[in-house]
N, C-alpha and C positions, 0 to 999 in steps of 0.2 A: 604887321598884321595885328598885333597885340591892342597897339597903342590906336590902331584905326577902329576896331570891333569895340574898345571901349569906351571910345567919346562915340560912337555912332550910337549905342545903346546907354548912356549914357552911368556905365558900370564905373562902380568904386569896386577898392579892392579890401577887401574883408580883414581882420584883425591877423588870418593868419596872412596875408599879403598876395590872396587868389584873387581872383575875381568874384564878385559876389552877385551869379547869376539867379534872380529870385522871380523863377519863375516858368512853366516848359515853354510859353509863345517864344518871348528872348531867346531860350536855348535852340529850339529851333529854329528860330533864323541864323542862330549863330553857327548852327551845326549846318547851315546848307552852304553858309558863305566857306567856313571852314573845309567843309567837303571837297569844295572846288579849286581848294591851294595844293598845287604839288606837296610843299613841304608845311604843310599847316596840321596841328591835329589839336583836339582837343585831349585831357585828360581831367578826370573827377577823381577824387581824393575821399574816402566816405569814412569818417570818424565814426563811433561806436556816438549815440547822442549823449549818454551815461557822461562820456568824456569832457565831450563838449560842452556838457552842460552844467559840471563840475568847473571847468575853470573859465567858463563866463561869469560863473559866482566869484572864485578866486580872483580874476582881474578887472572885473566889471563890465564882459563884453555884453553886448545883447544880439548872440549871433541867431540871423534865421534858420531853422529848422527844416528847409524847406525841401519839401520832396518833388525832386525832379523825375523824366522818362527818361532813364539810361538805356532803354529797350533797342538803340541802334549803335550803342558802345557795345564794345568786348571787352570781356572781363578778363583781366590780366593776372590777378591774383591777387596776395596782399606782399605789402613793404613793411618794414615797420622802421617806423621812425620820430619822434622827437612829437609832441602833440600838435604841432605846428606844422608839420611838413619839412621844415627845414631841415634836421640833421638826422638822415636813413643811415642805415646799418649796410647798405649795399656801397663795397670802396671802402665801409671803415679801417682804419691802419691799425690800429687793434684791437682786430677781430679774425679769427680762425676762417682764412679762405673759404672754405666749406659753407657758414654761416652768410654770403657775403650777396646771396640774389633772395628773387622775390620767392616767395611758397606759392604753390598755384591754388587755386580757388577752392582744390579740396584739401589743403593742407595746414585747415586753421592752426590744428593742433601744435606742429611745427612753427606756424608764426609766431604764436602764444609764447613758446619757449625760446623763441629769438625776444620776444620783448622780454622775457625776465635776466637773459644772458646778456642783451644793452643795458637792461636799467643796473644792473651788477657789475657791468665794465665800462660804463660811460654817466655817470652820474652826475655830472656837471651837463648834459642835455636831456638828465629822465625829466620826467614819466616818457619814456618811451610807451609808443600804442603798435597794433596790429592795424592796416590801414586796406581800404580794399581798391583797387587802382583798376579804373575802366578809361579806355581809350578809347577813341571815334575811330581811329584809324589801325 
């Protein structure tokens, strides 16, 4: 399904290795076709843009800014993990089981201090961020 929705809409995938949906027409048709897969869902990943826009400078990305309607996602909470998406705190092997799932959506405060406890015990994948994780499904 992945590899179909991307040459159909003709999506590259973004610096950090998403898909780089720019735009809500795209997203809604991607969210109707998605809708209709047993096992398809989508998820949005929502960096702080302060971040974002920090290490576009630092690596020379010129990522879009671009504000989509998450309005038929549910919000899951936030993750924290690695600027990129790549390396989450949830499963890390060392890390205090406790520490090890998402904070839910009113539990910044708690995220916050899971990012300063990765960037302090995981420093070969900081800056660790606080990330906010909406699903379609």
């Amino acid at each position: 399904v992945y590899n179909e929705i991307k040459s159909q809409f003709s999506l590259e995938e973004n610096e950090y290795q998403l898909l780089a949906i720019n735009g809500n027409v795209a997203l809604h048709e991607i969210i109707e076709i998605s809708s209709k897969i047993e096992n398809c869902n989508l998820v949005s990943i929502s960096l702080p843009s302060e971040i974002v826009n920090l290490m576009d400078r630092r690596h020379g990305f010129s990522t879009g800014l671009t504000i989509v309607d998450l309005s038929k996602f549910l919000c899951r909470g936030y993750d924290v993990c690695d600027y990129n998406g790549f390396f989450s705190i949830i499963g890390h092997p060392n890390l205090d089981p406790n520490y090890l799932s998402m904070a839910s959506e009113d539990e910044l405060i708690k995220a916050l201090s899971l990012v300063q406890i990765a960037n302090a015990f995981d420093p070969q994948h900081a800056p660790y961020v606080a990330v906010k994780i909406h699903t379609l499904k």
